[in-house]
N, C-alpha and C positions, 0 to 999 in steps of 0.2 A: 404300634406293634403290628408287623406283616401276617395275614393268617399262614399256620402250619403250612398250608400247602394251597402252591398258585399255579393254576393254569397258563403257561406261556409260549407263545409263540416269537422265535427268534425267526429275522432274517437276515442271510449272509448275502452280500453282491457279490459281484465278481471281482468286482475292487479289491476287496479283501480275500477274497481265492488265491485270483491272478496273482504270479510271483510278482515282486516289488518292481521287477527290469520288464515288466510288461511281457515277459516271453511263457508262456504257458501258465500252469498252475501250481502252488506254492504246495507242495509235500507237508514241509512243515507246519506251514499254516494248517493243512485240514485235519493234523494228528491233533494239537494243539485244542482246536473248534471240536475235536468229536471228545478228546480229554473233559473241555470245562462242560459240554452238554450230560456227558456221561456224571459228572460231578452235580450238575443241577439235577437228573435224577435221581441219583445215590439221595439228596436230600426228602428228596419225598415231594418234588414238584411233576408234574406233567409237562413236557415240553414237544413242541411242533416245530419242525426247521421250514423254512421255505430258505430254498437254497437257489440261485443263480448258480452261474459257470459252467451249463453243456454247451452251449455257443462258446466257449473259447474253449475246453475241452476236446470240441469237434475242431477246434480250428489250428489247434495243436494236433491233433493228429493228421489234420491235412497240410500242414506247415507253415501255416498260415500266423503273422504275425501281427494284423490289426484286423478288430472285427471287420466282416463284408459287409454291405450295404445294401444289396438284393435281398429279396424275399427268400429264391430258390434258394440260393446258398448259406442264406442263416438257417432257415429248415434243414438242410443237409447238416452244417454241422451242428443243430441242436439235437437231430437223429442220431449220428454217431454219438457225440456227445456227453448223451442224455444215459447212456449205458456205462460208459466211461465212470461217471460221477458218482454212480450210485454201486459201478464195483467197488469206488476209493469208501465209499461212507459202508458198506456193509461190512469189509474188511476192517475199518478201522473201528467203529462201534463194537465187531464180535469183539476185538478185547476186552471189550467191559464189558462184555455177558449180555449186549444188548443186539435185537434185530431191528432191521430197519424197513420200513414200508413208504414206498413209492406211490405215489399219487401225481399223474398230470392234470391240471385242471385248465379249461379255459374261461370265457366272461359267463358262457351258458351254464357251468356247472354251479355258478356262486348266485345266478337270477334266477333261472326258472325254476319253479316250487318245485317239482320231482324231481328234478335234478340235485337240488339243494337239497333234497330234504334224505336224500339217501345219500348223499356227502356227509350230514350232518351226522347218520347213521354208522358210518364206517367209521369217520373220527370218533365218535364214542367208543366204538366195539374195539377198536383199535387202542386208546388209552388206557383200556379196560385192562390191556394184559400191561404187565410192570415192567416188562422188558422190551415194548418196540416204542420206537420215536418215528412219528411218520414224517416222511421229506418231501415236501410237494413242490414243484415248479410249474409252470405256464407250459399248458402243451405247443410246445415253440416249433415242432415238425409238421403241424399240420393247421395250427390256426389262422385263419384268413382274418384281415383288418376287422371286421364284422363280430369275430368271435374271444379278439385278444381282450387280454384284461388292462393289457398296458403296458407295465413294470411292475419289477415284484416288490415295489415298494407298496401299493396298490394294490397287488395280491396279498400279500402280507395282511394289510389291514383288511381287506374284507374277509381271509380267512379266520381272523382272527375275532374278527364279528361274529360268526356265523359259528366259532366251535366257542363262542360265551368264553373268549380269554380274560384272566386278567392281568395281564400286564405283552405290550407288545415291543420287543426291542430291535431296531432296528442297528446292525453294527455295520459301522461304513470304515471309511479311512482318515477321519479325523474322530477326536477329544467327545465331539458332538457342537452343536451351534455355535460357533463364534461371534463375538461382537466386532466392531468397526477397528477395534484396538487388538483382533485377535485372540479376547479371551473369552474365555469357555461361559457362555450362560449356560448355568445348572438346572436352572427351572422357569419355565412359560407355562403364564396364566393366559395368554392373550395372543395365540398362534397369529392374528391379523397386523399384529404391531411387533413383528420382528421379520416382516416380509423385508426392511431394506436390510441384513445382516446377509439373506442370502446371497453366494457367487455360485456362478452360474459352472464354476468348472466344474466335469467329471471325469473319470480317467478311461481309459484308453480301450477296454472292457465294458466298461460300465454302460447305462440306459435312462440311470435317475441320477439325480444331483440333489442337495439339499433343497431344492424347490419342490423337488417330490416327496420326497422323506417327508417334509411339516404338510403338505398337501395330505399324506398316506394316516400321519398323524391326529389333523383333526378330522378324519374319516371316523379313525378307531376310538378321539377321544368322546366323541359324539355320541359315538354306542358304549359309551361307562366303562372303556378301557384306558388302563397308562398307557404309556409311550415313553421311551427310554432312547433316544438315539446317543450311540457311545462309539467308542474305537475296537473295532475288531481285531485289530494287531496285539489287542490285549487280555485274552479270551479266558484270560486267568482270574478276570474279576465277573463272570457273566452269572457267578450265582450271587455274589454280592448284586450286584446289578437288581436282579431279580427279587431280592430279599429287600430293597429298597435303598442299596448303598453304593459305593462305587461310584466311578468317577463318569458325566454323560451330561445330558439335557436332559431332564426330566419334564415333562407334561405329563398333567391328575385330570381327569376330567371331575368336573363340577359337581 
């Protein structure tokens, strides 16, 4: 039996933002993603988003139709971007009576002790109230190689370290792990020995691919958290998910 109430951290790629035809971002989708989170608090869980999608946010607004490949112009549209995404999530949460808090972070705010340790602070004080969901991203306008965390597969999991989650779900654009036949493994005990299942595609938005996702995983399963990787196009089961049901890969740490 799941206890009453679990601390989770979801994270959305762009994958699953980005509309299906790869040209901007899916309306529907993020009404959908802010519905089931709004439904995972209605239950009496805590949840944390780490969200992608101001780099292709930004890049829709600049007309842009496959991410760029410079530093300068992905900062540019993670800048614009970055306001963009967090008009669509404030608007869409106030229907459910919820506010939402922006957090950009980079590699220094999740390592060095003062840094972290008044991150740690904020997430608390911030859960504290019943009504905000905090949405953190990669501060992707100003962070130099030196300071990125990586992918928010990555960030995902150390965030989710560092605010003591229990259960971290990462939602991509498949089922969750397939095997060599295409079907869904439901659960991994042994992250090392389903390295050859991963492919290496990502889409066209994206930054991580299932090599990162299981890399982001046994990050978090290490520090005594699940891992859920599942389908985002299906955002209808993310409290099931949560509650320990629902259809995904499952990884328990030991």
């Amino acid at each position: 039996m799941q206890p009453k109430s679990r601390r989770v951290v979801v994270k959305f790629g762009s994958g699953i933002l980005a509309h299906p035809s790869g040209l901007g971002l899916d309306e529907g989708q993020f009404e959908q993603l802010a519905y089931a989170v709004a439904g995972v608090r209605s239950a009496g869980h805590e949840v944390i988003v780490v969200s992608s999608g101001a780099v292709a946010a930004g890049g829709m607004a600049f007309g842009m139709v496959r991410r760029p490949e410079d530093t300068a112009t992905l900062q540019a549209c993670a800048a614009v971007g970055q306001t963009r995404l967090m008009q669509r999530y404030e608007s869409l949460f106030s229907r459910h009576g919820l506010l939402v808090a922006q957090l950009l972070l980079t590699n220094e705010d999740l390592h060095q002790p003062v840094r972290r340790e008044n991150l740690t602070n904020t997430l608390e004080r911030l859960l504290a109230f019943k009504n905000v969901v905090p949405i953190i991203n990669e501060n992707d306008s100003v962070a130099t190689e030196e300071l990125k965390v990586g992918d928010n597969d990555r960030l995902s999991a150390g965030v989710a370290r560092l605010a003591a989650a229990d259960v971290l779900i990462l939602l991509t654009s498949v089922d969750g792990l397939l095997d060599a036949d295409g079907r869904l493994i439901p659960e991994i005990n042994d992250i090392a020995a389903v390295g050859a299942h991963v492919r290496p595609e990502k889409g066209v938005h994206s930054t991580g691919g299932m090599a990162s996702k299981l890399g982001s995983a046994a990050e978090a399963v290490a520090g005594g958290i699940e891992v859920v990787i599942a389908n985002g196009r299906q955002p209808s089961q993310l409290l099931a998910l949560v509650e320990g049901g629902g259809t995904g890969t499952r990884l328990r740490p030991a």
